[in-house]
N, C-alpha and C positions, 0 to 999 in steps of 0.2 A: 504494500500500500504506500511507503511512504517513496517509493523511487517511482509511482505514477502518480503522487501528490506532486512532486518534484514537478515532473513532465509536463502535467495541468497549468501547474502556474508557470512556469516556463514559458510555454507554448501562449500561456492568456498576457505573456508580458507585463505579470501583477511582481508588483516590488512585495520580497519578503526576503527572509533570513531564517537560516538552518541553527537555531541551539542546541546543541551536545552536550545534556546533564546523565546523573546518575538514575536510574530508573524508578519511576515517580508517575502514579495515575490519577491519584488524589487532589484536584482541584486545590483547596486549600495550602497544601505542601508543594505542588509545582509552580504555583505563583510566587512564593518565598524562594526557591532556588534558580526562577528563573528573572528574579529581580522585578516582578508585575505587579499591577494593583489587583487582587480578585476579581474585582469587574471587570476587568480587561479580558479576561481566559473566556475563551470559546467552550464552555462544557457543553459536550455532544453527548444525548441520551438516545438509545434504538427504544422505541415502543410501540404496544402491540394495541392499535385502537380497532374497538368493536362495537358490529350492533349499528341496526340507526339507518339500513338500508344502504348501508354501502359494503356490508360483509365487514369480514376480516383484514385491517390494511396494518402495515409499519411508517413507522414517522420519526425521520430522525430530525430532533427536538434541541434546539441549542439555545443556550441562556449564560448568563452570566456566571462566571463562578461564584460567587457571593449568594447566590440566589438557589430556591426551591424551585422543583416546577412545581406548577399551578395545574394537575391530572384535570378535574375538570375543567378548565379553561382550554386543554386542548381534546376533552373530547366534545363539547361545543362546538371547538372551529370544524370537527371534522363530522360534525352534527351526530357522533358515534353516543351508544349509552353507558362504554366503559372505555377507560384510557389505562394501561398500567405499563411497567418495564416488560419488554421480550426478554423472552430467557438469555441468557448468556450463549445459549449456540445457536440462537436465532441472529441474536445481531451480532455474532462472529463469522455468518455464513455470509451477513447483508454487506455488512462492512469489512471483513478478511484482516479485522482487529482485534484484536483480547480488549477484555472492559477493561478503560480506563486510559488507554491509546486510539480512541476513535476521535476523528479528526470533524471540525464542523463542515464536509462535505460527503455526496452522497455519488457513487460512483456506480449505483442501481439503480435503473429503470424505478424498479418496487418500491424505491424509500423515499418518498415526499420529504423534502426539507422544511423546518419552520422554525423563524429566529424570535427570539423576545426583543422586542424592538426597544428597548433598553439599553442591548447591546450595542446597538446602531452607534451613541451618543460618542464612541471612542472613536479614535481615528485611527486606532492600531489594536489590533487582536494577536492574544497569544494564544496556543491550544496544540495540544499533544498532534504529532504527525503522523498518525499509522505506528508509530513504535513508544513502548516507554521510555527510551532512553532520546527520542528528538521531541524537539518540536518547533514549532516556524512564531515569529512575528509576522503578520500580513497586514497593510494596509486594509483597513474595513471595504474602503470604497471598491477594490480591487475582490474582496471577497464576496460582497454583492452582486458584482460581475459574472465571477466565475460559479457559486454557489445559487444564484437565484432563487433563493426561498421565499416560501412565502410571511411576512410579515405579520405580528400578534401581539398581544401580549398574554404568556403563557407561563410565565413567573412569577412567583408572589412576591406582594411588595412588605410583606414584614418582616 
């Protein structure tokens, strides 16, 4: 994953940077060693929303590191009557990432993206690259680009 995260941005000519820390999936602990605000961190969640006339779908869910998600706030958007975590070999199958190195993009048809538009406010994102030991800075606007999700607000605010 993280040499066709490369590639992506590469190819989209978005300004970012490769960090090379000690292996960290933890939101909270990678913000500390990789010098960020928590808000800054791209946290990427796989979830498994249901019900509601559109069946069974996955929704990879990004928010601030500082922040919860808001489960009913995104099964609203996806008008489903449950929202929860996909198992871990669900969204290691979606993403070809162990939890906690999933990156805020989606490189599957299947996995609708949707950001807490909270995140928006920074002009630089940090977040795990496909591995636990990298991870990228990226210009927001450049990940808007190449990410095109769809925009919510899907985090709580307390």
């Amino acid at each position: 994953m993280f040499e066709r995260l490369v590639t992506l941005l590469d190819e989209a000519k978005a300004k970012f940077r490769v960090i090379e820390h000690e292996a960290e999936g933890r939101s909270e602990k990678i913000s500390v060693i990789r010098g960020n605000r928590p808000d800054q961190a791209a946290k990427a969640m796989v979830l498994d929303v249901r019900g509601g006339g559109g069946g069974k779908r996955n929704v990879l869910a990004i928010l601030p590191g500082n922040r919860k998600l808001d489960f009913e706030a995104v099964a609203r958007l996806f008008e489903a009557r449950k929202c929860g975590f996909a198992s871990p070999d669900t969204a290691q199958a979606l993403t070809g990432c162990v939890m906690g190195a999933v990156p805020p993009f989606s490189l599957d048809p299947a996995l609708a993206v949707v950001v807490d538009e909270d995140l928006l406010a920074n002009d630089t994102l940090f977040f795990n690259a496909g591995r636990l030991d990298r991870s990228m800075e990226l210009d927001t606007k450049d990940w808007l680009a190449v990410a095109q999700p769809r925009i919510a607000r899907i985090a709580s605010r307390a």
